[in-house]
C-alpha positions as CSV (number, residue, x, y, z in Angstrom):
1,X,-26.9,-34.4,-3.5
2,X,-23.6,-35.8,-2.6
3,X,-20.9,-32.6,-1.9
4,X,-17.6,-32.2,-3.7
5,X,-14.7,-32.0,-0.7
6,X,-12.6,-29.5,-0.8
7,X,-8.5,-28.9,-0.6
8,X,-6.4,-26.3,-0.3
9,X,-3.8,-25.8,-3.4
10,X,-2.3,-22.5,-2.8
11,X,-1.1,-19.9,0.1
12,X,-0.3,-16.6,0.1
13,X,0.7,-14.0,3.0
14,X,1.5,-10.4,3.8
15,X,1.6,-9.7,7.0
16,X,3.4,-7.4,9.9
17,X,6.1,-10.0,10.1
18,X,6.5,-11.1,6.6
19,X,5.5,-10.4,3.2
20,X,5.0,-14.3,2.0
21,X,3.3,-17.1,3.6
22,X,6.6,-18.9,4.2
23,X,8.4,-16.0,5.9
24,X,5.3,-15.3,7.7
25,X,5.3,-19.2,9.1
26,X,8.8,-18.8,9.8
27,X,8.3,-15.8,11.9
28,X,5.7,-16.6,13.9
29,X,7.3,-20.3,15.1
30,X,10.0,-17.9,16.0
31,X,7.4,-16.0,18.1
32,X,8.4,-12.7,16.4
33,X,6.6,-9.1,17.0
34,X,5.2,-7.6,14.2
35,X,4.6,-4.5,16.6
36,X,6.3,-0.8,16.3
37,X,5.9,2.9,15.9
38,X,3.7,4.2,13.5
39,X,5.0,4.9,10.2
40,X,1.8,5.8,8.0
41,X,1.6,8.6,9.6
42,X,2.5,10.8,12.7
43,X,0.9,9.4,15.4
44,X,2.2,11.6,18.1
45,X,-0.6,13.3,19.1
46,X,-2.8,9.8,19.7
47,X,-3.4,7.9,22.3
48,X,-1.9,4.8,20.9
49,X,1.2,5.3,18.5
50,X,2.1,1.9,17.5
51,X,1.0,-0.5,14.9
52,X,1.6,-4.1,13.4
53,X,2.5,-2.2,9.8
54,X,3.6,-4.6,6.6
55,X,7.3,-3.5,6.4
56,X,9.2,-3.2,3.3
57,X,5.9,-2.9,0.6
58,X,6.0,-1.6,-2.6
59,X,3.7,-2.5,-4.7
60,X,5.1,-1.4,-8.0
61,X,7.9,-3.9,-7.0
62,X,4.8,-6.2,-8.6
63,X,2.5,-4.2,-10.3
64,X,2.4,-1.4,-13.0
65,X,2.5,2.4,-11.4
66,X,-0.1,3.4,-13.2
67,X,-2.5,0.6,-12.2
68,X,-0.7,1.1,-8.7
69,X,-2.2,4.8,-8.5
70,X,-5.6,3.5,-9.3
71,X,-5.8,1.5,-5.7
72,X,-6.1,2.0,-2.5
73,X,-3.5,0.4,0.0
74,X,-5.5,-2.2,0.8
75,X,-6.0,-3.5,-3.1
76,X,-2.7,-3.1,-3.3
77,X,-2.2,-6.0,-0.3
78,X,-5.1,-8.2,-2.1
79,X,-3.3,-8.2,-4.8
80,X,-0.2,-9.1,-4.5
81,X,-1.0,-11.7,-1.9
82,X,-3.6,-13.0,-4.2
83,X,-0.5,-13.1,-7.2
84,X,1.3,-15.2,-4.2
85,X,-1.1,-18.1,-3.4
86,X,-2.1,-18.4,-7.8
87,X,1.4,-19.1,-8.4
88,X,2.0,-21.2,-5.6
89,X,-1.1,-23.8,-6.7
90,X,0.8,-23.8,-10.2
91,X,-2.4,-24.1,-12.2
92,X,-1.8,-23.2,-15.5
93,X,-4.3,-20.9,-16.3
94,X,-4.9,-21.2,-19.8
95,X,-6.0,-25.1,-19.3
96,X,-9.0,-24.4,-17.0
97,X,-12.2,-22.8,-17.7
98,X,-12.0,-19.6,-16.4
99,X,-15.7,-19.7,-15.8
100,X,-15.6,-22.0,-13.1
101,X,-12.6,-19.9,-11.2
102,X,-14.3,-16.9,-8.6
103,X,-12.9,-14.9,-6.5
104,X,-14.0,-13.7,-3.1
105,X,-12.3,-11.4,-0.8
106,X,-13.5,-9.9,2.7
107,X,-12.9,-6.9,4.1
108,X,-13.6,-4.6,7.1
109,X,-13.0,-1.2,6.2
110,X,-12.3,-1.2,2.4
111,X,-10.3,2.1,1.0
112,X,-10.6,4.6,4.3
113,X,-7.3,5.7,3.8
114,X,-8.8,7.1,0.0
115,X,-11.9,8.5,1.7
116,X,-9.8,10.2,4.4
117,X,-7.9,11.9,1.6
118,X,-10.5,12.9,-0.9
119,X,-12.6,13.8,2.3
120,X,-9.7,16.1,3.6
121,X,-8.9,17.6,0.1
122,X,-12.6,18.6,-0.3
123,X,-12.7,19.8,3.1
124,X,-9.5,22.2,2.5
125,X,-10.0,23.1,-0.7
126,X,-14.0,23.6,-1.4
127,X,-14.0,27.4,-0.4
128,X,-11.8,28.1,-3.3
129,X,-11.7,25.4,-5.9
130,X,-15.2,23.9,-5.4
131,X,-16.2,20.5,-5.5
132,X,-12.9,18.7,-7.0
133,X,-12.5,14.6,-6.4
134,X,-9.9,12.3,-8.1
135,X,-12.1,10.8,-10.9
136,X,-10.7,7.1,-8.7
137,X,-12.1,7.9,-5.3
138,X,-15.1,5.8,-5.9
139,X,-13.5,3.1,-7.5
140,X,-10.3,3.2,-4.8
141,X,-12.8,3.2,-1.6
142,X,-15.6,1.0,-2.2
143,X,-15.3,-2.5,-0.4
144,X,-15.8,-4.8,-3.2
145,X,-13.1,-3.5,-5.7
146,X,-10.2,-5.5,-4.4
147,X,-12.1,-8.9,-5.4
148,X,-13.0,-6.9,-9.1
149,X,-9.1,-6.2,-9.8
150,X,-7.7,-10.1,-9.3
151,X,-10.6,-11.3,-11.2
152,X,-9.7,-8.8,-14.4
153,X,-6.3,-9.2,-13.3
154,X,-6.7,-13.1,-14.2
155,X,-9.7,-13.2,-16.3
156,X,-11.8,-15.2,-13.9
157,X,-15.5,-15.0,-14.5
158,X,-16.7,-17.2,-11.7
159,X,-18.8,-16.3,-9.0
160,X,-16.9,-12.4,-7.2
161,X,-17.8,-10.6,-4.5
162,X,-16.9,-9.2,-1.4
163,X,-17.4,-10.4,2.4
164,X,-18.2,-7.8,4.9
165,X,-18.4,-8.9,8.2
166,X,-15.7,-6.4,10.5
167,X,-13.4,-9.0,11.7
168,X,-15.1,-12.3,10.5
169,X,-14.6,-10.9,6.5
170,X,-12.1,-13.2,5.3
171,X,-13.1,-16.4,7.4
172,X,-17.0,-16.0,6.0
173,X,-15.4,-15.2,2.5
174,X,-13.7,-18.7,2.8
175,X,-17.2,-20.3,3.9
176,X,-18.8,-19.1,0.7
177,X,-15.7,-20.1,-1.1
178,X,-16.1,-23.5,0.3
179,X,-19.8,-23.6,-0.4
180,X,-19.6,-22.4,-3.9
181,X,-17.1,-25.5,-4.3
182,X,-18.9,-28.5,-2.6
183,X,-22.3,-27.2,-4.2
184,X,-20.9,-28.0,-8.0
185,X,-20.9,-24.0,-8.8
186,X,-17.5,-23.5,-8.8
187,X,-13.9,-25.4,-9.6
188,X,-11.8,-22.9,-7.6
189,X,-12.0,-20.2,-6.0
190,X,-9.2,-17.5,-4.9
191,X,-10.5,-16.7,-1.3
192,X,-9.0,-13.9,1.3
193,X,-9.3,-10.6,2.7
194,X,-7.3,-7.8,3.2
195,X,-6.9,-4.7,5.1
196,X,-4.8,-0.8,5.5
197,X,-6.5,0.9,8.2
198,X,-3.9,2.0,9.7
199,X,-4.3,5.8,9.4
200,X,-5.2,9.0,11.5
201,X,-8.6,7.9,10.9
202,X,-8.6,4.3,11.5
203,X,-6.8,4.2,14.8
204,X,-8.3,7.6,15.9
205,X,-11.5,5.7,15.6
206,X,-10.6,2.5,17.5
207,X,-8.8,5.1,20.2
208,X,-12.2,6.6,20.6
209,X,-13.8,3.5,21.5
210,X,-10.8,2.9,24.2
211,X,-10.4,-0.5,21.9
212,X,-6.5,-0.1,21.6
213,X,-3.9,-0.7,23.6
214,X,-1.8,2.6,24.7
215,X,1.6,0.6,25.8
216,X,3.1,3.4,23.6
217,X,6.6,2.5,25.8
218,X,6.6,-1.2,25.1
219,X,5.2,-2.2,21.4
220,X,6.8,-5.4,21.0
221,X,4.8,-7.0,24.0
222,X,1.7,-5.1,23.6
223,X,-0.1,-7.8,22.2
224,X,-1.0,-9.8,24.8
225,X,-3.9,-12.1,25.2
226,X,-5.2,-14.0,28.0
227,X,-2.4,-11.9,30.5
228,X,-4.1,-10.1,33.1
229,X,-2.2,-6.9,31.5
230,X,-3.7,-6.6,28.6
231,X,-5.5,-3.3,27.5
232,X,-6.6,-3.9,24.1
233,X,-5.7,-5.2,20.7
234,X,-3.1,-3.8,18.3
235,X,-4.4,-2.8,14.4
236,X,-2.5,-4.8,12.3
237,X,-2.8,-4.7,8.3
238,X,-2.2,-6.9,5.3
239,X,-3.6,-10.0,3.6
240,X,-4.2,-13.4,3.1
241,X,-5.1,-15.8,0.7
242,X,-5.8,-19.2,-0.3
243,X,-6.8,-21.0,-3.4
244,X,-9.8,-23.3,-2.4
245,X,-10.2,-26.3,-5.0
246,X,-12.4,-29.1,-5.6
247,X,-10.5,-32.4,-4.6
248,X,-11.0,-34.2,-8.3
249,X,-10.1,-31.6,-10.4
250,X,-7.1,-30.7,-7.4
251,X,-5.7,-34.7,-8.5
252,X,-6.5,-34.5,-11.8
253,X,-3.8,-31.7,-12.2
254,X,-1.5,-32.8,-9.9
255,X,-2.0,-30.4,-7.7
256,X,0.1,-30.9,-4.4
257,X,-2.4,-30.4,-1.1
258,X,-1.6,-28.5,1.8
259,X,-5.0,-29.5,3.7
260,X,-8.7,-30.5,3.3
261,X,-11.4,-27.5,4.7
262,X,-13.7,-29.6,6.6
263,X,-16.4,-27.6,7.7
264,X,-17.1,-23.7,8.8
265,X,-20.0,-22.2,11.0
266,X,-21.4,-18.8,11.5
267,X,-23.7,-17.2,13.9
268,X,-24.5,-13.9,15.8
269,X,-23.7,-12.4,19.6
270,X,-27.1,-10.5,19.1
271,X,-25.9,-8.9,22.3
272,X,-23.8,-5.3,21.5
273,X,-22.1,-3.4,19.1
274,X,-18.9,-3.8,19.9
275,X,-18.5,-6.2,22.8
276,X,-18.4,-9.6,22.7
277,X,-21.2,-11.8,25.0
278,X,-20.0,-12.1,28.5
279,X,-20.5,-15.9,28.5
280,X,-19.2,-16.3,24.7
281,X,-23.1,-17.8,23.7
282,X,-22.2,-16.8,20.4
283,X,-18.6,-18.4,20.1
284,X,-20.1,-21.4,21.5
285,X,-22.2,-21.6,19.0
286,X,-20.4,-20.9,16.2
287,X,-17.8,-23.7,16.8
288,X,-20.7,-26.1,17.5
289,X,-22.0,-25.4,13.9
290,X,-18.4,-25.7,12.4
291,X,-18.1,-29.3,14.2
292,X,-21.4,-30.3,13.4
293,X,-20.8,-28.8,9.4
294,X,-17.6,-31.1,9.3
295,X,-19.0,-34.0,10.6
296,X,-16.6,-33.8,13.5
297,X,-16.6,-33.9,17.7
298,X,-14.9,-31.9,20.0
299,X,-12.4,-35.0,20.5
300,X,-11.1,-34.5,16.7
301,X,-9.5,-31.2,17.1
302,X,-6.1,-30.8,18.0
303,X,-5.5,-26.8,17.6
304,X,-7.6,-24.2,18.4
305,X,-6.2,-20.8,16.8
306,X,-8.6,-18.3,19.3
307,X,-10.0,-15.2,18.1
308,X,-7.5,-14.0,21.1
309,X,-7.2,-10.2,20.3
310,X,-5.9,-9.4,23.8
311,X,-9.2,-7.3,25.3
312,X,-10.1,-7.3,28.8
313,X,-13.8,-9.0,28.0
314,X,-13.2,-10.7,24.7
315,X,-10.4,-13.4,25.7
316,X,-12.7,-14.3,28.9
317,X,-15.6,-15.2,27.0
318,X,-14.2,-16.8,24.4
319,X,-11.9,-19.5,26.9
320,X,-15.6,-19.8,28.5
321,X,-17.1,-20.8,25.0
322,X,-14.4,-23.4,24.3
323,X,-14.6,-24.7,27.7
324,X,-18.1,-25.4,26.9
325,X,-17.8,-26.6,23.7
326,X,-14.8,-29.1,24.5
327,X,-15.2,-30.0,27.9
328,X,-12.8,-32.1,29.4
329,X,-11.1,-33.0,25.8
330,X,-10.4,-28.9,26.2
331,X,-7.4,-29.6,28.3
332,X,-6.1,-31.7,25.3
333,X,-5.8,-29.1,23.1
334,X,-3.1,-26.6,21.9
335,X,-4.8,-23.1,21.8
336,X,-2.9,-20.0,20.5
337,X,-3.6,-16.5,19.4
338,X,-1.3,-15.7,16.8
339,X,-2.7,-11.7,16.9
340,X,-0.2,-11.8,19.7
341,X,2.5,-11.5,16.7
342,X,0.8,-10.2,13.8
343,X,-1.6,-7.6,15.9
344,X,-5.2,-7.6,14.6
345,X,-5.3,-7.2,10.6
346,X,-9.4,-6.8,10.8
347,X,-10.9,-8.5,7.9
348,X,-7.6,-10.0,6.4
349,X,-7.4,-11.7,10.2
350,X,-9.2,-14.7,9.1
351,X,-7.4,-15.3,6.1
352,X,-4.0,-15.0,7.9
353,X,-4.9,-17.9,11.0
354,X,-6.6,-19.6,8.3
355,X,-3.2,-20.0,6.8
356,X,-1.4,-20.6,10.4
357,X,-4.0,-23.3,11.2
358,X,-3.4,-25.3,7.9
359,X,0.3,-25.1,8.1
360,X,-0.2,-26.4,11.6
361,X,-1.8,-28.8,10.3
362,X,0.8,-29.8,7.5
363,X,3.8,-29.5,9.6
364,X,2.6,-30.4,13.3
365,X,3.9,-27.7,15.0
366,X,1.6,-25.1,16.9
367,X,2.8,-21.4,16.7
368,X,2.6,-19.7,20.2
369,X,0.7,-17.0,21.9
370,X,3.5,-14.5,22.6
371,X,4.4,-12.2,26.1
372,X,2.6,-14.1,28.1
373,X,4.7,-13.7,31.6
374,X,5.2,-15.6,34.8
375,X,2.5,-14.9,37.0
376,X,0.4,-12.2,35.1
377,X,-2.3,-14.1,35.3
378,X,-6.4,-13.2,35.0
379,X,-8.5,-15.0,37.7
380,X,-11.1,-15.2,35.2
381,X,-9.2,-17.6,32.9
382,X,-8.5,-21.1,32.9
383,X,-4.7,-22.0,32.7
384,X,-4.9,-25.3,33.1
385,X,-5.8,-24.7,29.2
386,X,-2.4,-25.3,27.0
387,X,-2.1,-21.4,25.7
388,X,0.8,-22.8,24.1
389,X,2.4,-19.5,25.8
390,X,5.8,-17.7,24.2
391,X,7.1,-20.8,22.8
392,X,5.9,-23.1,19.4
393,X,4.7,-26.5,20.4
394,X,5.8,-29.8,18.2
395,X,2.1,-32.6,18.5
396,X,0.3,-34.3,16.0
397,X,-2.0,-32.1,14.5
398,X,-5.2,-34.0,12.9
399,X,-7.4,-31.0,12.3
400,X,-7.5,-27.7,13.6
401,X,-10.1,-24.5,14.5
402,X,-10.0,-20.9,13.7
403,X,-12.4,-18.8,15.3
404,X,-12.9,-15.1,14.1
405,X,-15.4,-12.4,15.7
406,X,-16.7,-9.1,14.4
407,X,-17.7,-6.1,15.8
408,X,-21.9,-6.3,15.4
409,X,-21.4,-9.7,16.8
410,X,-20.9,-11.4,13.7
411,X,-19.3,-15.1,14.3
412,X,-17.5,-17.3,11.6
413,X,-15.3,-20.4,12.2
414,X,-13.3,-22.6,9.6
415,X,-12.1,-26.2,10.5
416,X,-9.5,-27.5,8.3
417,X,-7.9,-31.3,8.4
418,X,-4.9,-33.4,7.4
419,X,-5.9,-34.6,3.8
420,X,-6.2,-38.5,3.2
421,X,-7.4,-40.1,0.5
């Protein structure tokens, strides 16, 4: 069976330093920090009281208020991002078979902030009033829902579901997207993530694990990775999408095409919970199946956006795995963690580099890892490696690498290349 290729048609972004995918590109060539206090809530008495928060959201701005009071935050941010990257492919809807559009959408978390409300209101309230929840608490929480609103949103009755994989959601929602595409089963599909964790329960729980950093006096340069200074990643929120669409039926529309997705791995640490393995076995890996699924070598990559969530353990092992995978042609390649800006938006955060790696791609230009400074430098790391530190780097970008981890050791990688005929 020969497979279909695949193109991207459409972006969409909203993100802790903008709220479209062309403010968000802007941004982060600028090397802007997505970082500040805590807004959600009042974060005073944590350990860590700043977050990469969307800033200026409001989703009735795009949606009706009712529908709006049906959804958790998060839905909210698939949404509206997903309304972004449909208009920007400028299919016109009611030409294509709707049957052969899908939708899939990853997540982390999924609706805590609901559950952490109904949970509280139950709590406070039981003694008195009995068992009382909103008749939308199930529907706001579960993990799966934001996928179910764009498809009834848009009438699309092709393959739906939700990825959870902690961090890797949205990049293993694009590899089923991508599969679905090249196997026949599907003419497009709207793939993403999205993600609002950022609540007393959220970054209590991340706190408690000591995951977070606690540079409560200096937000803007928290983010970190590969500095010797780092102390853990900063929660971000958000989401991204992009419409994924099979090359002949892409030209026979005239669609315009920002790249071609090439090839994606997955695979597992099988080593902790939480912590990534020492020697980045599993990140090796996972990039050798994403070369080997594209067809690629090492030597065809140009840019490497890193999983790079500025952790003590995580950033060492994966500069090991790339070292490993790449060799000597590592030293060729521009490498950047654009967390560094946006902070960590969970299972949106594949989605989001996704979208910085193909507009790398488009526009050869490689965004930068930010506050990296003279000097604070980790023995453990390489830096003879390009980092592309603090400052966006013009080069010919042929293809480029995202890499996204989860806790449970869950792996996923997306490749993505300059489309030619």
């Amino acid at each position: 069976m020969e497979l279909k290729r695949v193109v991207v048609t459409g972006l969409g972004a909203l993100t802790p330093v903008g709220n479209t995918y062309p403010e968000f590109w802007e941004n982060i060539l600028k090397g802007v920090s997505g970082a500040g206090p805590i807004t959600h809530f009042d974060a005073s008495k944590f350990k860590t009281q700043f977050a990469c928060e969307v800033k200026g959201f409001n989703a009735t701005d795009f949606l009706d208020r009712k529908e709006v009071r049906k959804m958790d935050l998060y839905t909210q941010f698939a949404i509206v991002c997903a309304k972004e990257a449909i208009e920007d492919c400028g299919m016109d809807l009611e030409k294509e078979d709707l049957n052969r559009i899908g939708v899939i959408y990853g997540v982390g978390i999924g609706g805590i902030h609901t559950f952490e409300e109904e949970v509280i209101n139950y709590a406070l309230t039981r003694e008195t009033v009995g068992p009382k929840f909103n008749p939308f608490f199930i529907p706001k929480m579960i993990a799966d829902i934001a996928a179910g609103q764009i498809s009834i949103m848009y009438g699309f009755h092709g393959p739906n579901f939700t990825t959870t994989s902690a961090c890797a959601s949205s990049s293993n929602a694009i590899a089923d997207a991508f599969n679905y595409i090249r196997l026949g089963k599907a003419n497009a599909i709207v793939a993403g993530g999205a993600e609002a964790a950022i609540f007393e329960a959220g970054v209590g729980g991340f706190n408690a694990m000591h995951a977070l950093s606690t540079r409560n006096d200096d937000a803007q340069h928290a983010s970190r990775p590969f500095s010797a200074s780092r102390d853990g990643f900063i929660m971000g929120e958000g989401a991204g999408c992009l419409i994924l669409e099979e090359l002949e039926h892409a030209k026979a529309r005239g669609a315009k095409i920002y790249a071609e997705l090439a090839g994606v791995g997955a695979s597992a640490d099988a080593y902790h919970l939480t912590a990534s393995h020492p020697e980045g076995l599993g990140a090796k890996l996972v990039m050798q199946n994403a070369l080997e699924d594209a067809g690629m070598k090492p030597e065809d990559i140009d840019y490497i956006n890193v999983h790079g969530t500025s952790t003590p353990v995580g950033d060492v092992s994966e500069v090991k795995a790339i070292k490993d995978v790449f060799g000597d042609n590592a030293y060729k390649l521009n490498i950047s963690s654009t967390k560094s800006m946006t902070g960590h938006l969970l299972g949106a955060a594949g989605a989001v580099e996704a979208i910085a790696s193909i507009l790398a791609v488009k526009n050869d230009i490689v965004p930068p890892t930010i506050n990296h400074e003279e000097g604070d430098n980790d023995e453990n790391i390489d830096y003879n490696l390009n980092f592309t530190f603090n400052k966006a780097q013009k080069r010919t970008v042929r293809a480029a690498l995202s890499n996204t981890f989860g806790f449970g050791g869950h792996n996923a990688c997306v490749i993505v290349k300059k489309f030619v005929e």
